[in-house]
SETOR-991733 format. One record per residue: x, y, z of N, C-alpha, C in turn. Coordinates in steps of 0.1 Angstrom, whole numbers, padded with zeros to 4 digits, always signed. Layout:
XYZXYZXYZ ...
This chain:
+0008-0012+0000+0000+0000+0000+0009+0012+0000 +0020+0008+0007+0030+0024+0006+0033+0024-0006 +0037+0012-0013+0046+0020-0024+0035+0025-0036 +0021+0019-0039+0012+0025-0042+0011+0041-0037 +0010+0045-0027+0012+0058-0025+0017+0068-0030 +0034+0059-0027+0044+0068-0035+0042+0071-0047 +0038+0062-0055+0038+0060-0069+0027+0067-0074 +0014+0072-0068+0008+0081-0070+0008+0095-0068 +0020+0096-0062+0025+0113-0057+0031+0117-0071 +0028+0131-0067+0036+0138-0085+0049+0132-0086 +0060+0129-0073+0070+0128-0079+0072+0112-0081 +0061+0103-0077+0067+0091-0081+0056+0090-0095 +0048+0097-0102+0044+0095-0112+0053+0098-0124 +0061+0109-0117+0070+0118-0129+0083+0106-0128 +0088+0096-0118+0096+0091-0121+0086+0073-0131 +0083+0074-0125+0075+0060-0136+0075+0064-0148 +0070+0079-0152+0078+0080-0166+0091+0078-0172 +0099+0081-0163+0111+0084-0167+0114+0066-0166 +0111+0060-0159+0118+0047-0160+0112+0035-0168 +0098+0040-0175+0086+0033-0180+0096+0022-0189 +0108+0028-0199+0114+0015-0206+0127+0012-0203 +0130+0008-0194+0141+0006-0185+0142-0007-0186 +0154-0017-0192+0156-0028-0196+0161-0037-0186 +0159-0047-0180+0165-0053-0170+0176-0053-0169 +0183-0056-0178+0201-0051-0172+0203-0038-0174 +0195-0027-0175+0199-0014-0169+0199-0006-0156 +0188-0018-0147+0180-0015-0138+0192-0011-0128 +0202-0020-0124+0208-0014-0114+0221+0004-0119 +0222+0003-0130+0226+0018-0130+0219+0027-0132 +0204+0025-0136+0196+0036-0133+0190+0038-0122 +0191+0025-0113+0190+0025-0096+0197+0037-0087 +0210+0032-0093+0222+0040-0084+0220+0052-0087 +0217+0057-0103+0216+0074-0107+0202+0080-0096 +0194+0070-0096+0183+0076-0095+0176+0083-0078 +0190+0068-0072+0188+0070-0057+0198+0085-0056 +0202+0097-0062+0210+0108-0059+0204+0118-0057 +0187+0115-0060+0176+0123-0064+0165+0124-0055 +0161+0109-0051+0150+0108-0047+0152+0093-0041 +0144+0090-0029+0142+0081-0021+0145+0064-0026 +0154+0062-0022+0156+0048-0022+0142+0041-0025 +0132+0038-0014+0121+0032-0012+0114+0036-0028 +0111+0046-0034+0104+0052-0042+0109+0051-0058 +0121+0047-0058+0133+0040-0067+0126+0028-0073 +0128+0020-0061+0125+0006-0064+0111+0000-0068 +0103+0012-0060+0091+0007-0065+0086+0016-0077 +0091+0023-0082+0090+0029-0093+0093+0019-0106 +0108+0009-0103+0115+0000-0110+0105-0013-0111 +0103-0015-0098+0093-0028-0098+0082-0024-0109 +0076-0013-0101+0064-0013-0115+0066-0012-0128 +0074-0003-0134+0076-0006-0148+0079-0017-0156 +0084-0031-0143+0089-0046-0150+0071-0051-0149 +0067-0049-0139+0054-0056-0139+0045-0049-0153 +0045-0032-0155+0041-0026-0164+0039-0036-0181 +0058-0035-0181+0061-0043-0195+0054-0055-0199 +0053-0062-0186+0049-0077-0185+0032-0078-0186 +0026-0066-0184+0014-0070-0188+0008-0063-0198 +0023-0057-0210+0013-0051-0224+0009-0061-0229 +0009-0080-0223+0006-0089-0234-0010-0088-0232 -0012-0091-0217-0025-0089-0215-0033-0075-0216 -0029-0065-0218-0037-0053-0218-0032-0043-0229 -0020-0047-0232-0017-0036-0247-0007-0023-0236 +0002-0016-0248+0010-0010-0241+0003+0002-0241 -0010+0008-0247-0015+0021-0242-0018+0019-0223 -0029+0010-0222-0033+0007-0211-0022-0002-0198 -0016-0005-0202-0007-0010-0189+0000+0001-0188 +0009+0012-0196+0014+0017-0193+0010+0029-0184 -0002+0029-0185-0012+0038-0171-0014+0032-0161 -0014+0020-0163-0024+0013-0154-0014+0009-0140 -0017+0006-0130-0007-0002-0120-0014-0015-0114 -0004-0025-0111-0002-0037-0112+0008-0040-0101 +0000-0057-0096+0010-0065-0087+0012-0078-0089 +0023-0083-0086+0025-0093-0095+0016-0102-0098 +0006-0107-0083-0005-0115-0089-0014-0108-0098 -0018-0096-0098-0025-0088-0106-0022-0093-0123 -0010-0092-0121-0001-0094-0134-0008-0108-0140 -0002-0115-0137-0006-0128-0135-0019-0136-0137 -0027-0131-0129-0042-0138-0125-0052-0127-0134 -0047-0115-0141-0060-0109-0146-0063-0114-0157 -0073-0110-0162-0082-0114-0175-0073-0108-0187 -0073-0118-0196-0066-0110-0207-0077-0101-0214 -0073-0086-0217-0083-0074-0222-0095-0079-0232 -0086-0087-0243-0096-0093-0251-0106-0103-0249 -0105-0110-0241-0115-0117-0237-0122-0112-0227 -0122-0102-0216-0124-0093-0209-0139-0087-0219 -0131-0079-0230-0139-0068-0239-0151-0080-0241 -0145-0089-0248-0161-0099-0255-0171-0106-0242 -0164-0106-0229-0175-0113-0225-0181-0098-0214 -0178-0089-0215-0185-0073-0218-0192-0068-0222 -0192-0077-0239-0196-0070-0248-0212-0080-0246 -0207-0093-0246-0223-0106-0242-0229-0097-0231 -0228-0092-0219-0235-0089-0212-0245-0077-0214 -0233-0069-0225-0242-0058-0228-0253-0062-0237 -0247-0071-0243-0259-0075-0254-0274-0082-0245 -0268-0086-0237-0282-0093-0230-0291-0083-0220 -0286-0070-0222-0293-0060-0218-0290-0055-0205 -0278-0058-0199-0272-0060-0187-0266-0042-0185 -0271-0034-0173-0265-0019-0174-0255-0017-0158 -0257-0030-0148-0250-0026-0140-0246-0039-0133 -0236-0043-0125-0231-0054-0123-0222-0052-0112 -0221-0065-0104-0210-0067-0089-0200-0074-0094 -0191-0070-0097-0178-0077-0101-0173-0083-0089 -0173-0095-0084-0167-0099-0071-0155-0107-0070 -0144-0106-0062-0132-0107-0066-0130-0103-0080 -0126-0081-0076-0122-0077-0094-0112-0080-0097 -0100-0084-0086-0083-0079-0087-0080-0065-0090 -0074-0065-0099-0070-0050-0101-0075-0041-0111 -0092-0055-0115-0097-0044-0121-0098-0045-0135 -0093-0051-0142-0092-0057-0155-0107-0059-0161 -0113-0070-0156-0125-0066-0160-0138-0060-0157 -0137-0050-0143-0140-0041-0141-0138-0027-0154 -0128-0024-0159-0129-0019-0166-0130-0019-0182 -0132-0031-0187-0141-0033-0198-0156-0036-0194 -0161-0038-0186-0177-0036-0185-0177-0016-0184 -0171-0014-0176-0171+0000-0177-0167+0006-0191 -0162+0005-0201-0159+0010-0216-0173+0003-0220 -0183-0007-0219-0189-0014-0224-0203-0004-0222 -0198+0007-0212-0211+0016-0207-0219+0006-0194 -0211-0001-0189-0221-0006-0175-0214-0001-0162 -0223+0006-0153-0220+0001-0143-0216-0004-0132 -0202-0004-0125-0197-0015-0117-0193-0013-0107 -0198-0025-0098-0194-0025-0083-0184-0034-0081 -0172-0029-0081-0158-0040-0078-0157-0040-0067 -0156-0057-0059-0150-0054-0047-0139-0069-0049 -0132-0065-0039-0120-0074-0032-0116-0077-0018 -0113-0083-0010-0114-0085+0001-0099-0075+0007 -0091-0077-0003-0075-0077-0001-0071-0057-0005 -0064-0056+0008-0069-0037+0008-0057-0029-0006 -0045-0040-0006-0037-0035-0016-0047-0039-0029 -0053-0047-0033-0056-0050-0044-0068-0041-0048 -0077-0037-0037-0088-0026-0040-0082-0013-0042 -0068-0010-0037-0067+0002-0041-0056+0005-0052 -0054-0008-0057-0051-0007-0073-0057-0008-0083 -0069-0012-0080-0081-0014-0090-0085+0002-0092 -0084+0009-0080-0090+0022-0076-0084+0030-0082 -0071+0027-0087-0067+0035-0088-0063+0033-0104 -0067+0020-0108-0064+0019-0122-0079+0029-0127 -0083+0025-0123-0100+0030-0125-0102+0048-0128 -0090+0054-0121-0091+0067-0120-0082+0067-0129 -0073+0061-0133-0059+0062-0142-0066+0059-0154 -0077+0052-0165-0081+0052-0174-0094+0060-0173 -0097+0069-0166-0107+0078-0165-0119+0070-0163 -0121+0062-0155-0134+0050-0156-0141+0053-0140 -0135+0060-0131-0138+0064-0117-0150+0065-0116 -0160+0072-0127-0175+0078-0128-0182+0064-0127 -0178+0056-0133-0184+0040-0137-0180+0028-0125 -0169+0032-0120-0165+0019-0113-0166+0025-0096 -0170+0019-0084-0169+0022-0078-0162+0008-0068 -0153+0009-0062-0142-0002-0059-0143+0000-0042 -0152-0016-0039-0157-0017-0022-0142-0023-0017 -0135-0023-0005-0128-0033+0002-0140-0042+0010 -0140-0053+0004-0151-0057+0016-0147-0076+0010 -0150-0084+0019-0154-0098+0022-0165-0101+0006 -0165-0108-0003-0176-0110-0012-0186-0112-0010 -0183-0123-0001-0196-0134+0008-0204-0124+0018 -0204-0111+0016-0214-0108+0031-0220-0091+0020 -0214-0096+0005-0222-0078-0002-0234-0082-0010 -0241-0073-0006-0253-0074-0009-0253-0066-0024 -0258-0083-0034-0259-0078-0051-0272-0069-0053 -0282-0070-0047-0295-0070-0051-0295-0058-0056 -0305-0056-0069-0303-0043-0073-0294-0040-0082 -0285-0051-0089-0280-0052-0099-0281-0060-0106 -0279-0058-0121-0286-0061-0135-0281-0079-0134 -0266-0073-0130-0259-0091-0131-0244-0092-0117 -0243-0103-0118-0233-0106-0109-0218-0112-0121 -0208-0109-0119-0196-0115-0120-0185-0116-0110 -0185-0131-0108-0175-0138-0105-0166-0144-0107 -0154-0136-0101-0135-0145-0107-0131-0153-0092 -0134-0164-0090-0127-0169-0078-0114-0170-0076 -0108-0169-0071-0091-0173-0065-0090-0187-0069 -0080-0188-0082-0079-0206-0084-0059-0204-0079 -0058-0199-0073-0041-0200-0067-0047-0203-0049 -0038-0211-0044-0033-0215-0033-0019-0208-0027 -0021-0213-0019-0004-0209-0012+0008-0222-0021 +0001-0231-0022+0009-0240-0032+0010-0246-0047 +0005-0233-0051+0000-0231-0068-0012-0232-0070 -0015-0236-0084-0026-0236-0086-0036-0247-0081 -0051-0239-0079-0062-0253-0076-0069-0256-0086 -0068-0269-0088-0078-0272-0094-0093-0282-0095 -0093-0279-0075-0104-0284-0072-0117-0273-0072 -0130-0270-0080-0136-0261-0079-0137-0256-0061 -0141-0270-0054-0146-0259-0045-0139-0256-0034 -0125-0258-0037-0108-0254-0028-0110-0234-0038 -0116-0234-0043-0117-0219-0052-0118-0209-0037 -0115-0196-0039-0119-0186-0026-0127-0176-0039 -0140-0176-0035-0148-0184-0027-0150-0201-0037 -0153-0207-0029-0162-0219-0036-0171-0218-0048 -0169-0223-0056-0173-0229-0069-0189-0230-0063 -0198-0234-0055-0207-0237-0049-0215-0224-0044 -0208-0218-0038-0208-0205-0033-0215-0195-0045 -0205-0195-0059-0203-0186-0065-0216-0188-0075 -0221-0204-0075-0228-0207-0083-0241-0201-0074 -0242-0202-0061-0254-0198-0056-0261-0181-0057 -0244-0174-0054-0246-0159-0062-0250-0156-0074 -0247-0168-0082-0254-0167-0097-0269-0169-0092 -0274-0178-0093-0284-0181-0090-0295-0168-0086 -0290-0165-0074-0299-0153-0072-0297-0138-0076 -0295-0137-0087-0289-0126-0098-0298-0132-0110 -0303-0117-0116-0313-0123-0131-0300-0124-0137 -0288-0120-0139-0277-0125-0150-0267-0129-0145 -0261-0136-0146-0245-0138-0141-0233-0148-0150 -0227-0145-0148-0210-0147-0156-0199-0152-0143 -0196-0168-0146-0189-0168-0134-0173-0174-0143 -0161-0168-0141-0148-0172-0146-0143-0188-0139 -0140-0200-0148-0138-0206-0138-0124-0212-0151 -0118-0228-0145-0107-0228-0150-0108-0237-0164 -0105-0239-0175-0109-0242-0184-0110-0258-0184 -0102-0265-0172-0100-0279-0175-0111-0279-0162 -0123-0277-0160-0133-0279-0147-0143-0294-0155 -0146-0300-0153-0150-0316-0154-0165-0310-0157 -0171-0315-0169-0184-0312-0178-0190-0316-0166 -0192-0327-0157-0200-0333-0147-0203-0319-0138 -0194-0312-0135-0199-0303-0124-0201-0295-0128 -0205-0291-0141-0212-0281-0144-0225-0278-0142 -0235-0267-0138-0250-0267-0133-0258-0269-0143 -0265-0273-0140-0278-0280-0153-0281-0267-0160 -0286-0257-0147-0289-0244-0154-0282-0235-0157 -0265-0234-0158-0258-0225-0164-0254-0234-0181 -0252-0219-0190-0246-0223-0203-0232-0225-0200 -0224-0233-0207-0212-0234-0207-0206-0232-0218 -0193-0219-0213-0187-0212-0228-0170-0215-0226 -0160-0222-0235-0146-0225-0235-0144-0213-0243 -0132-0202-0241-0131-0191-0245-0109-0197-0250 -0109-0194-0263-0097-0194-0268-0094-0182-0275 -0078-0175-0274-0077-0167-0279-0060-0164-0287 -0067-0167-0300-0051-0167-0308-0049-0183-0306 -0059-0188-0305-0052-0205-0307-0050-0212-0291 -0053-0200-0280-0045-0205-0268-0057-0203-0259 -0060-0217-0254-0073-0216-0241-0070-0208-0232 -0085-0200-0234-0080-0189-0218-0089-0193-0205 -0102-0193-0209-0114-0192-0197-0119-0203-0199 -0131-0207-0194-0145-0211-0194-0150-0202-0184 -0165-0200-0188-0175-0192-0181-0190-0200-0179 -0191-0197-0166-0207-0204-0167-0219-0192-0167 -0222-0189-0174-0234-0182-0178-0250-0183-0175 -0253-0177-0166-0268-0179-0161-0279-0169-0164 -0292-0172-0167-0297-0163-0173-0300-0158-0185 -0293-0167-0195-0293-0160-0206-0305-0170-0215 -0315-0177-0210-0324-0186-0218-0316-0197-0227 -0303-0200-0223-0298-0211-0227-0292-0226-0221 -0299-0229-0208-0291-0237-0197-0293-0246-0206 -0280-0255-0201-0273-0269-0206-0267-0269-0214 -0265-0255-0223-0258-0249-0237-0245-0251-0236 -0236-0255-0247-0222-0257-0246-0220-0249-0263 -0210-0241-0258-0201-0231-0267-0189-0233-0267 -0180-0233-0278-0164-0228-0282-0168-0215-0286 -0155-0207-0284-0157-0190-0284-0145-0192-0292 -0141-0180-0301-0126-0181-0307-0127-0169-0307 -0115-0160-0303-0111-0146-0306-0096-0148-0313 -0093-0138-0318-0107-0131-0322-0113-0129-0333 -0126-0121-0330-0132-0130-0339-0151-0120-0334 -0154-0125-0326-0159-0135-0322-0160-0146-0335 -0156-0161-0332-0166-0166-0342-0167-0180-0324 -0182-0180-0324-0193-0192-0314-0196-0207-0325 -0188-0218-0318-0197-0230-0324-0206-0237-0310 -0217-0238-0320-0226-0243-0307-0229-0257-0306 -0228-0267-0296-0229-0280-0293-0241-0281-0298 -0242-0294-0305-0260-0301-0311-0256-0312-0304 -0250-0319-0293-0256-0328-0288-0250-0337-0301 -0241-0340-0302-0238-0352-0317-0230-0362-0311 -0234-0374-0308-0225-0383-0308-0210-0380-0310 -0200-0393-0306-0189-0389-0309-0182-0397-0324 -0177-0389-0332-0174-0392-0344-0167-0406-0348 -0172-0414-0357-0170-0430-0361-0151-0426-0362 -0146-0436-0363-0130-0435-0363-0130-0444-0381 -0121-0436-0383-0120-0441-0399-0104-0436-0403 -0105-0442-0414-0089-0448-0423-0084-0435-0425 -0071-0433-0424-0065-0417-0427-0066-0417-0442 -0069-0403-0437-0076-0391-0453-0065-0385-0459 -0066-0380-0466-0060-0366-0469-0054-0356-0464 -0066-0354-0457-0063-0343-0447-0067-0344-0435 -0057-0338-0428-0059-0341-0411-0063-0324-0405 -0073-0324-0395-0082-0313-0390-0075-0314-0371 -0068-0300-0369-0065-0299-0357-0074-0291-0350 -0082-0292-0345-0097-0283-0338-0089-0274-0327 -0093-0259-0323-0091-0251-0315-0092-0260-0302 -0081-0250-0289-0081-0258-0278-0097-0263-0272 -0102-0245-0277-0117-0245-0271-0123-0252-0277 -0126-0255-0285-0132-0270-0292-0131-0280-0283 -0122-0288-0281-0120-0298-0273-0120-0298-0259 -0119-0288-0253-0125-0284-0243-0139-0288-0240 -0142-0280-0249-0158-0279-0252-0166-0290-0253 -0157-0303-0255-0163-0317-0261-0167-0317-0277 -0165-0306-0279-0174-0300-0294-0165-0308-0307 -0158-0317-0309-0147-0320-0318-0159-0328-0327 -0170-0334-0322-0180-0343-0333-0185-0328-0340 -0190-0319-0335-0194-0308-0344-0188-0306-0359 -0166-0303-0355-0156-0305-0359-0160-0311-0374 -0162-0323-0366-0159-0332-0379-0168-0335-0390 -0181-0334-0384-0195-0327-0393-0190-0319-0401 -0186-0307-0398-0183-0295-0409-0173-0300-0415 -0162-0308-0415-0155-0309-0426-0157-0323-0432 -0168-0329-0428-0169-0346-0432-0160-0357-0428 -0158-0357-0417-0144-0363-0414-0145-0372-0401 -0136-0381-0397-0139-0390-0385-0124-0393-0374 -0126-0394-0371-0111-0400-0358-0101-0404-0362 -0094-0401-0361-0077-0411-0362-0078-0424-0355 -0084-0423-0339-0084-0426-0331-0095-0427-0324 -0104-0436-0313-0110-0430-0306-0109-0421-0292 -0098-0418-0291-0091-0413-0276-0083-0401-0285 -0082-0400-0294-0079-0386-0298-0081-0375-0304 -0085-0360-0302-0090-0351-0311-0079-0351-0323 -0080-0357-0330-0077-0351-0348-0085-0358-0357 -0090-0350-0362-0099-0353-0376-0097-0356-0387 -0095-0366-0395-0091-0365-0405-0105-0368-0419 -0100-0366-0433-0112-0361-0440-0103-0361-0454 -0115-0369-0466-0107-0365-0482-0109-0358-0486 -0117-0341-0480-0116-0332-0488-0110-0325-0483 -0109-0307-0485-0102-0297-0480-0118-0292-0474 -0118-0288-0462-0133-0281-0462-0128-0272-0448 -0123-0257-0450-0114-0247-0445-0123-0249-0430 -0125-0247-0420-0130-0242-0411-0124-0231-0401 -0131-0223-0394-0124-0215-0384-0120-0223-0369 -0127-0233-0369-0123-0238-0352-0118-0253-0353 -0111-0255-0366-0096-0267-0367-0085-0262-0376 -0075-0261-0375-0065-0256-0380-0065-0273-0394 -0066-0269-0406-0062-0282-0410-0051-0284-0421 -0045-0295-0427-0037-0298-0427-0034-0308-0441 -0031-0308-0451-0028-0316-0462-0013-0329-0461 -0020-0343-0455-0010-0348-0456-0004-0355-0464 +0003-0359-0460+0017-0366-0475+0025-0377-0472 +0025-0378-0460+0032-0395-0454+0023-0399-0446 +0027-0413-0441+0021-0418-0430+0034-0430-0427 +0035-0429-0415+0047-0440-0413+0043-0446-0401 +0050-0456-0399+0046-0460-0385+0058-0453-0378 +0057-0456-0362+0066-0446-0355+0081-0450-0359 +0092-0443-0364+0108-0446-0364+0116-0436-0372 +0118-0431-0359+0127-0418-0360+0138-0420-0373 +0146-0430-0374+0155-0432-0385+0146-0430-0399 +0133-0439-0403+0129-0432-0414+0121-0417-0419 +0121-0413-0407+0115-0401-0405+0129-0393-0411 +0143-0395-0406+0150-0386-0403+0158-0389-0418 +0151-0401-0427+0156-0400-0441+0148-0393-0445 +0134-0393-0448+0127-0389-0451+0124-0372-0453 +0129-0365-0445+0130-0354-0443+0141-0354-0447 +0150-0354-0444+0165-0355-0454+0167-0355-0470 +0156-0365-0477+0149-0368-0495+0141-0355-0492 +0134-0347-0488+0124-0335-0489+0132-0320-0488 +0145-0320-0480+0153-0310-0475+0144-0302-0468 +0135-0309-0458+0129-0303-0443+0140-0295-0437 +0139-0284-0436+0147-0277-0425+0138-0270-0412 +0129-0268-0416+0117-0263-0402+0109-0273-0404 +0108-0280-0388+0101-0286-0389+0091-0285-0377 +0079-0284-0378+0070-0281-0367+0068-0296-0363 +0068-0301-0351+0060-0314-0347+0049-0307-0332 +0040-0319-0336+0025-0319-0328+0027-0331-0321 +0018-0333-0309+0014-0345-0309+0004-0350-0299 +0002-0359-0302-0016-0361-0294-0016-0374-0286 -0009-0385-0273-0013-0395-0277+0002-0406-0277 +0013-0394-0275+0029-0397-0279+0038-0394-0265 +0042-0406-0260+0053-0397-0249+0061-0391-0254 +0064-0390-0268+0079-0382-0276+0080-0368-0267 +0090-0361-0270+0090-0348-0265+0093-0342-0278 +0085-0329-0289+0089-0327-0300+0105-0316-0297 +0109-0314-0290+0124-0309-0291+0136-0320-0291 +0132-0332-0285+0139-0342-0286+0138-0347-0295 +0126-0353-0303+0123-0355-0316+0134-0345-0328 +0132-0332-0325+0140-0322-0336+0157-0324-0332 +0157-0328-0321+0176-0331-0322+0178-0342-0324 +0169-0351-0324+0172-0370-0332+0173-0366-0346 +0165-0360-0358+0162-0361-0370+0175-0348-0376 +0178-0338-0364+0186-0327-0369+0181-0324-0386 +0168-0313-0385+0167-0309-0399+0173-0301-0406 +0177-0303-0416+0186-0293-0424+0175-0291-0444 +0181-0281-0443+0173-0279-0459+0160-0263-0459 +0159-0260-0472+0149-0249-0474+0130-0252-0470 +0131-0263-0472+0114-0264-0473+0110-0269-0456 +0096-0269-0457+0094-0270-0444+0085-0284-0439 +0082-0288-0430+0069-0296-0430+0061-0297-0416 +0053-0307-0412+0047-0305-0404+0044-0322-0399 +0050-0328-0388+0049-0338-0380+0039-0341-0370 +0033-0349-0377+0019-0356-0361+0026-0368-0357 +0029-0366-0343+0029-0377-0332+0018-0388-0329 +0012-0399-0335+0000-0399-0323-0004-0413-0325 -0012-0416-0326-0021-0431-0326-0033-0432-0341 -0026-0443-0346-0039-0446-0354-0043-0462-0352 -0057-0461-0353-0062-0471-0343-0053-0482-0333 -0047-0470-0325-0041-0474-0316-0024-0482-0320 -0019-0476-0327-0007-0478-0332+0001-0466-0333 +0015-0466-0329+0015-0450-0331+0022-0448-0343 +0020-0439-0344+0022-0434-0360+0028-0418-0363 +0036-0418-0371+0038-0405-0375+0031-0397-0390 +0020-0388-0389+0017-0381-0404+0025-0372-0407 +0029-0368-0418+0040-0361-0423+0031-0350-0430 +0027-0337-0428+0021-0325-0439+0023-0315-0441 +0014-0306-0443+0020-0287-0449+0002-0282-0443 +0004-0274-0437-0011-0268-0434-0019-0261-0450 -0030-0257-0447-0041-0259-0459-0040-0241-0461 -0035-0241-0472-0034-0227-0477-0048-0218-0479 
């Protein structure tokens, strides 16, 4: 909380400029210049924040981190902006004008409901973390919209707002949890605050077991750039038992029909790599509907199919070998093609693909692309080039 202070005084704002791109190995000579000036204490934490600053333009972009202030869990545990913005943007669409953000952290997505035009009541239990939300809040001019409670979750009264959202604490003192109801608050808990809210959005961890999910929340897997971020359980919105993959960006939504799981058939052509959120989602029979296609495997998501049929939620793939597993013909093989980049995947394979790339050492101009994995239960290597 002190060094928050400092760092909001003119003179520690005027030094967070000055140190905003300060490179890790510069840090200790612009330490020593800096301490001739101004307070040791006010140095360091000036230094600290600009490393946490840099570290979260992935999540928030360098306009906004570089205003914003941050702690390292903050860093860490917040919502990445984009997926933040879109599940903002659902609320607003469902008609949603004001909301209890419970456990905000520092605010992240507190302040895309606030750009969204809603609303919001952030609170936190934790007095550093409320008064960096507060103060991010005032630092992106959003203070009029967000009002940031220190208080307990479990004892604030929602009523009277449009919807509830909840981020529970999935860190422990000994990393991550991944028992829902080891969550602060409880998974159980949080589901009950949905419950008595006409809307709610609750953040949970994206590997949470389809079994514990509530009959009456929708269930949405959120990926972004290829890389699973969220799942959210969604109540309220006239769709319980609904299962979504989300892709950003984008949006583009595939929606679960309930389809059996896809027959397993003879390798095709082409092999279909489905978004993480896809399989997440269970949604990989959907997958294979849209491009006509069926299993490698039954125990593994890859699709394979003899046509080309592009989709947005499988990356796919034109293949060109099939071998059974053995590094030596693999490592001719690519050798006769002059593979020198070589991507490997794998699904299904103890291999490690960096250990794989120092057995075959590729050399040459052209490139290709390696599946590790099982075909009906044999393992096997596909050899391809993604689908232009």
């Amino acid at each position: 909380m002190n060094d928050l202070a400092l760092l909001l005084s003119p003179e520690g704002r005027a030094l967070l400029d000055e140190v905003r791109d300060t490179e890790p190995a510069q840090e200790l000579a612009v330490a020593t210049r800096l301490r001739r000036d101004h307070p040791a204490e006010l140095v360091s934490a000036a230094l600290g924040q600009a490393r946490l600053r840099q570290r979260a333009v992935a999540k928030f972009g360098a306009e906004d981190a570089g205003r914003m202030f941050f702690t390292p869990n903050g860093v860490e545990q917040s919502t990445r902006a984009s997926v933040a913005v879109y599940r903002a943007g659902r609320l607003r669409e469902l008609g949603v004008t004001s909301v209890a953000d419970l456990c905000c952290g520092i605010g992240g997505d507190a302040i895309a409901l606030a750009r969204a035009g809603i609303q919001v009541l952030a609170v936190d239990r934790d007095p550093v973390t409320a008064a960096v939300a507060r103060a991010n809040a005032e630092a992106l001019g959003l203070a009029g919209l967000i009002e940031v409670r220190e208080a307990d979750v479990t004892e604030v009264d929602t009523a009277g707002y449009d919807a509830v959202f909840v981020d529970p604490a999935r860190r422990g003192g000994r990393g991550r949890v991944f028992d829902p109801e080891a969550y602060s608050p409880p998974l159980s808990w949080a589901v009950g605050a949905a419950l008595a809210a006409p809307r709610a959005a609750l953040k949970i961890a994206p590997g949470i077991p389809h079994e514990v999910v509530p009959a009456a929340a929708e269930a949405e897997w959120i990926s972004d750039g290829g890389e699973v971020k969220e799942a959210v359980l969604w109540f309220g919105t006239g769709a319980p038992g609904a299962v979504r993959a989300t892709l950003l960006p984008g949006p583009r939504s595939l929606l679960g029909r309930g389809l059996p799981d896809p027959a397993v058939r003879p390798v095709g052509r082409y092999l279909y790599e489905p978004d993480g959120a896809v399989i997440r989602a269970h949604l990989v029979a959907e997958v294979a509907e849209e491009v006509g296609g069926g299993l490698l495997d039954p125990t593994i998501a890859y699709v394979t199919a003899d046509e080309p049929r592009p989709t947005p939620y499988a990356t796919g793939y034109e293949i060109t070998d099939r071998l059974p597993f053995n590094v030596k013909k693999l490592k001719a093989l690519l050798r006769e093609r002059e593979v020198g980049t070589l991507t490997v995947k794998k699904r299904g394979s103890a291999v490690e693909p960096e250990e794989l790339r120092r057995k075959v050492r590729p050399q040459g101009p052209n490139a290709a692309t390696v599946f590790l994995t099982r075909v009906a239960g044999a393992p096997t290597m596909l050899i391809g080039r993604p689908l232009r």
